[in-house]
N, C-alpha and C positions, 0 to 999 in steps of 0.2 A: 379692730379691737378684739374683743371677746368675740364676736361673731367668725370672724375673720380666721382665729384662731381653731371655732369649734368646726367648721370647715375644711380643715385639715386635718383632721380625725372623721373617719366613716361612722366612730358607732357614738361620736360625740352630735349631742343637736340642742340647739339655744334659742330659747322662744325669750319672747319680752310678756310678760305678763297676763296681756289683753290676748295676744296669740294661742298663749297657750290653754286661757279659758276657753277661746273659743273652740279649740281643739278637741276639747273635754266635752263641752254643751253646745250643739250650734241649734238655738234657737228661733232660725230664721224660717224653716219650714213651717215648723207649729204658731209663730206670729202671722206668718201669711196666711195660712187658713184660719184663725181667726178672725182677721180682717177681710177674707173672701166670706166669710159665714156673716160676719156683721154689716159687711155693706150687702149681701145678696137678700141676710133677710127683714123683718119689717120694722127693728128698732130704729135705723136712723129718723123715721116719719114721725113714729110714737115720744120721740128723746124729748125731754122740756130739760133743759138746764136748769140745774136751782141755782139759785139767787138767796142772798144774805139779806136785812132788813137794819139800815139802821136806825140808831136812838135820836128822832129831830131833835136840835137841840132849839137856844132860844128864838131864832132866827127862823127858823124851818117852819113850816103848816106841817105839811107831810113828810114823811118815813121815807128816805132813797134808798132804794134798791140796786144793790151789785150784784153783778153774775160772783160767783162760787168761785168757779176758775181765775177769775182777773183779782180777784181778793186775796186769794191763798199764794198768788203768783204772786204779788207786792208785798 
């Protein structure tokens, strides 16, 4: 198709979208030292997940508590 076509011109070139951002920003260096600085230094130990609280209703004694993450994900 269009690919195909721009292939046969030297100064024509045809990226799809995702390509061509990447092309522009490759953010994959600066995530990996991120992730080497976060796992090497001592947050993972220190990390508490928060947690959401809810309103017991009439059934309930106590307040259940959800992780943040699994909340916001649902």
């Amino acid at each position: 198709m269009v690919r195909d076509l721009a292939h046969e011109y030297s100064r024509i070139q045809c990226y799809t979208l995702n390509e061509f951002i990447d092309l522009l920003a490759d953010f994959r260096p600066y995530l990996q030292r991120l992730i080497e600085h976060y796992e090497g230094g001592e947050i993972p130990q220190f990390y508490v997940p928060l947690s959401i609280q809810s309103e017991p209703d009439q059934e309930q004694v106590l307040p259940s508590f959800t992780r943040l993450e699994s909340f916001i994900d649902n």
